[in-house]
N, C-alpha and C positions, 0 to 999 in steps of 0.2 A: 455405410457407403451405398446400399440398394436403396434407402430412403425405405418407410411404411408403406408406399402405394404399388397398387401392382402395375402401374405406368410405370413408377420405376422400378420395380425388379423385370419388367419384358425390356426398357430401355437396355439398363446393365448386361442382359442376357445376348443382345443383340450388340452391343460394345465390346463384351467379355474378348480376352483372345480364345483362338481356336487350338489346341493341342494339339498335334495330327503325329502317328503314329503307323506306322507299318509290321504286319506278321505275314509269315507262309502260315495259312490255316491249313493246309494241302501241301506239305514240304517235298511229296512223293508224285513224281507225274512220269508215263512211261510213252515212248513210240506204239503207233498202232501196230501189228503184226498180222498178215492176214484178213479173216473177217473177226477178228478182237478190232475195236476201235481204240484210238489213243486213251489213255489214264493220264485226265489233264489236273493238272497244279491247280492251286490256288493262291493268293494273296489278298490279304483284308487291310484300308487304310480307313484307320477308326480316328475320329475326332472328340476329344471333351471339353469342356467350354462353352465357349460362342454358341451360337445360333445362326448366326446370319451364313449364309449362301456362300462356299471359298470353292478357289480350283486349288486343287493337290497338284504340285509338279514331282514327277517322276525321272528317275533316269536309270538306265538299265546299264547292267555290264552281266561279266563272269564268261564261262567261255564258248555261249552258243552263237550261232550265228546265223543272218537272217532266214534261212531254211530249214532251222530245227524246228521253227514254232510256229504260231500264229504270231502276227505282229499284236506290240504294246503302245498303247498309249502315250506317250510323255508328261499327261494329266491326268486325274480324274475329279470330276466334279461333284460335290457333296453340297448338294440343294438346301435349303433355309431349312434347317431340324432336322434333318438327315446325319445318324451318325458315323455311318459306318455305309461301305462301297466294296464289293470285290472284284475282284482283276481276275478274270480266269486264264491261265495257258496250257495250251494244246499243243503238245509234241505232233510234228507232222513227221511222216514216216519218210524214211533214206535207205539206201543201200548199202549205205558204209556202218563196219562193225567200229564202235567206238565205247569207250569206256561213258562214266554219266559225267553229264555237263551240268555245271552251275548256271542258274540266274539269278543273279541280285536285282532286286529293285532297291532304292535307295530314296528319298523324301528329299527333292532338292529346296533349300530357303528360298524364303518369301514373307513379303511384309504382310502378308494378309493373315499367317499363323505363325506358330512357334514348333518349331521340330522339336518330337521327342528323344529323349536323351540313346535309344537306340531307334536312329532314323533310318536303319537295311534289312532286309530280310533276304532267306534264300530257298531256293530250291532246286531237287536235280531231278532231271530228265534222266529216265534208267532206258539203257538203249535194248530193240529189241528183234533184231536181228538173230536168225537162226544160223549157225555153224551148218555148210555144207561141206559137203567131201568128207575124206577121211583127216583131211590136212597134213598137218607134219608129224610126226611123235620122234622124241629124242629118248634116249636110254644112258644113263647116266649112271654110274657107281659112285656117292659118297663116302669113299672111306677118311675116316680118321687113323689106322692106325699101320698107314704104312711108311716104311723107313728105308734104308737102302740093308736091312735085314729081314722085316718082315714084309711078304711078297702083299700085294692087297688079297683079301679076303675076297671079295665081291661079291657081301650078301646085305648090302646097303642100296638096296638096287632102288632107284628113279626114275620113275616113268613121266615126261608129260607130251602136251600137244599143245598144238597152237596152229589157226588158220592163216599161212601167211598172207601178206598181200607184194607181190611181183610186178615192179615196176622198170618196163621197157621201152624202145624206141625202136624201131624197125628203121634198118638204112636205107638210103632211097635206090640204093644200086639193088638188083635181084638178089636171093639170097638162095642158093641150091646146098 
């Protein structure tokens, strides 16, 4: 099908489809804190086949939102013999304690390549946010063996904490 010449195997090469595939090389990316700078993600969209020059389309989900990060592309372009491109993201720093957020990238279709049979990748943003105050602390006793005969014991004792966050309105009348 390449024919013996090497006109036709660069022809073929330059016909061939393009494979295109997405990884987190970098699955782990953290908020800056301080003078520590962000710990930014990575993603790599590699292509095998083709030759010839494509745009990758992208599209992002998962649950960050336009100020967690640096913004993403919706393409990236993978130049004539170029196999592989990566996508760097940069957690930008907030003041809100949150647990980690996902981002997917995902390899939207197109007629210029063929998606690989996993066309998503992901990674999370670990939040990095320092606990101030003392917070709350709750003291809890787990017993299991109390009954309306045995009194509880309470040496199952539980300690935690947790930073609340207190959301209020002030009336517009004065308030003494």
């Amino acid at each position: 099908h390449c024919g013996d010449t090497d006109l036709a195997r660069l022809t073929y090469s330059f016909q061939a489809p393009s494979y295109v595939s997405i990884t987190a090389t970098d699955a782990d990316a953290s908020e800056p804190l301080g003078t520590n700078p962000a710990d930014a993600g990575t993603f790599t969209v590699t292509r095998s086949g083709g030759l010839a020059g494509l745009t990758v389309l992208l599209a992002k989900s998962g649950a960050t939102t336009a100020g967690d990060h640096n913004a993403i592309a919706s393409s990236i372009n993978l130049a004539m013999g170029v196999n592989s491109a990566t996508i760097a993201l940069t957690p930008l720093a907030d003041s809100m304690t949150e647990s980690d957020e996902a981002v997917v990238l995902t390899i939207s279709p197109d007629s210029s390549y063929v998606v690989a049979p996993s066309p998503s990748a992901g990674l999370l943003i670990h939040d990095n946010i320092l606990a101030n105050g003392t917070g709350l602390f709750a003291e809890f006793f787990n017993e299991t063996n109390v009954s309306t005969t045995n009194p509880p014991l309470y040496n199952n004792r539980i300690v935690s904490r947790t930073d609340a966050t207190i959301n209020y309105t002030w009336p517009s009348a004065s308030v003494q």
